[in-house]
N, C-alpha and C positions, 0 to 999 in steps of 0.2 A: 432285627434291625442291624443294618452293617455299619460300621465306624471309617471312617479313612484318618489313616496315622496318615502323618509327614514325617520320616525315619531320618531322611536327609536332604540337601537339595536333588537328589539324582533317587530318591526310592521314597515309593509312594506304596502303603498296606492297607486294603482293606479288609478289615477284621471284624469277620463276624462270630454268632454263636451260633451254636449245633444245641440245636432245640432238644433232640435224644439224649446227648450223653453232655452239655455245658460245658464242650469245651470250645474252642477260640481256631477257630478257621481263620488261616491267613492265605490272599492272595496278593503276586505282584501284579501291580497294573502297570508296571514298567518293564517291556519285556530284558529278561539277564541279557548280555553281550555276552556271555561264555562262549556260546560258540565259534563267535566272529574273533574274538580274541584266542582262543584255541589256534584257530586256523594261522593264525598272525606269528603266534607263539613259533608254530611248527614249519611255516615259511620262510623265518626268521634263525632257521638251525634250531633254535631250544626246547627242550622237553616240557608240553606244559603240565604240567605238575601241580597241583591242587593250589599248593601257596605261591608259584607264578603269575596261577589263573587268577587269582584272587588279587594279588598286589595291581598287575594289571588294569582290573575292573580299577579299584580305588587311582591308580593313577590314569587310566584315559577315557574314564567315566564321564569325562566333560568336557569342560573348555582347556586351551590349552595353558599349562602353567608349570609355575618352578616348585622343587621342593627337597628339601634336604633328607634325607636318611632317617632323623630324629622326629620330622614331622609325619614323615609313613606312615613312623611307627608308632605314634601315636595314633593316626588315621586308623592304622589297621587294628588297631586295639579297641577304639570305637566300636569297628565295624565287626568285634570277635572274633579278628584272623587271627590264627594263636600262630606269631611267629614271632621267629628274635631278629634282634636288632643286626646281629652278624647276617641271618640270610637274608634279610632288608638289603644288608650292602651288598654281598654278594649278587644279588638280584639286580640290581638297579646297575652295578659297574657291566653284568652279563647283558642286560637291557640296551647301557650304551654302545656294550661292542659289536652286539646284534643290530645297530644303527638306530633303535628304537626311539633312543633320547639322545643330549645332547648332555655332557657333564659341564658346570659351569662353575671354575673354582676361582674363590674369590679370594682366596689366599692358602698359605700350604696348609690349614686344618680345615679348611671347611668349603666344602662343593657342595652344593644345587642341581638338581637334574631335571633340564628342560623338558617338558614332551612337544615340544615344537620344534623341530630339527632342521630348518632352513636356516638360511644364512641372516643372521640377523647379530644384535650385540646386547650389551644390557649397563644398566644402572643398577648397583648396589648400597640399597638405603642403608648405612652403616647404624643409622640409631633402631633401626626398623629391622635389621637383619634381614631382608627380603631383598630378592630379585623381579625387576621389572625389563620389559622389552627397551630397546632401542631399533626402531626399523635399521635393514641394513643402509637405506639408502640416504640416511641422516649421519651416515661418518662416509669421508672418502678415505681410501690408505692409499697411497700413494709411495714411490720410491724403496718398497721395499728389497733389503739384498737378494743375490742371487744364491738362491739353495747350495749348501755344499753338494760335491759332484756325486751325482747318481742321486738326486734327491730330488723330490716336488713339493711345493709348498700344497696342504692342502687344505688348510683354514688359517685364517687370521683372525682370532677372541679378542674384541674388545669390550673391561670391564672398566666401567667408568664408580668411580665409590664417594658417593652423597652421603651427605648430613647436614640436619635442619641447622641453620643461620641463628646462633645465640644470639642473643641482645644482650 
């Protein structure tokens, strides 16, 4: 008789026993993205390298979303990637420069790294510490100066910072 775990929203086990020896067969019924992320890694200039390949999965394993450094790595500590909090950051600043994410800092200690990398803005729940979207087409910018010379403007971040209304 097979069992089906729910491991996570994104990984599905089904685990059975080996009638012979009693031990615990495991299959994914969700096929890995390794190799499509692989491919991505290597189109993108960087080496993919086990704990790359790995961080990857947990960050575009899904929908698109924000996440800080601290929360990875608890992510990947879940998920038993044995890695530190340094190649976390290193990873995710290399992520950005490879265009992969988008870093989103909401003051000088603490950035978010979006994996949705189009032009858009956000709201910053200050009591919530999270990052949520603001479509781009819900702010205009307007009147902006003109670049110092030899220079192009090539994004404008707007971080808008919420907090629930005391009574």
């Amino acid at each position: 008789m097979a069992e089906v775990k729910v491991i996570s929203s994104k990984l599905i086990r089904l685990v059975a026993k080996d009638q012979m020896t009693d031990r615990s067969l495991t299959a994914r019924t969700v096929p890995s993205r390794r190799p499509c992320l692989t491919a991505v890694l290597r189109m993108a200039g960087l080496r993919p390298t086990r704990q790359r390949v790995a961080l990857a999965e947990l960050l575009f394993g899904g929908a698109h979303r924000h996440v800080s450094a601290e929360q990875l790595h608890a992510e990947a500590a879940s998920a038993r990637v044995n890695v530190s909090l340094a190649t976390i950051y290193n990873s995710l600043h290399q992520f950005r420069e490879a265009g992969l994410l988008r870093e989103v800092a909401v003051d000088a200690s603490r950035s978010y790294f979006d994996t949705d990398t189009s032009d858009h803005h956000h709201f910053y729940l200050e009591d919530e510490q999270r990052v949520i979207d603001i479509p781009a087409s819900s702010i205009v910018i307007q009147n902006l100066p003109e670049p110092p010379r030899g220079m192009d403007i090539t994004h404008v971040d707007v971080v808008v910072r919420v907090r629930k209304v005391r009574s």
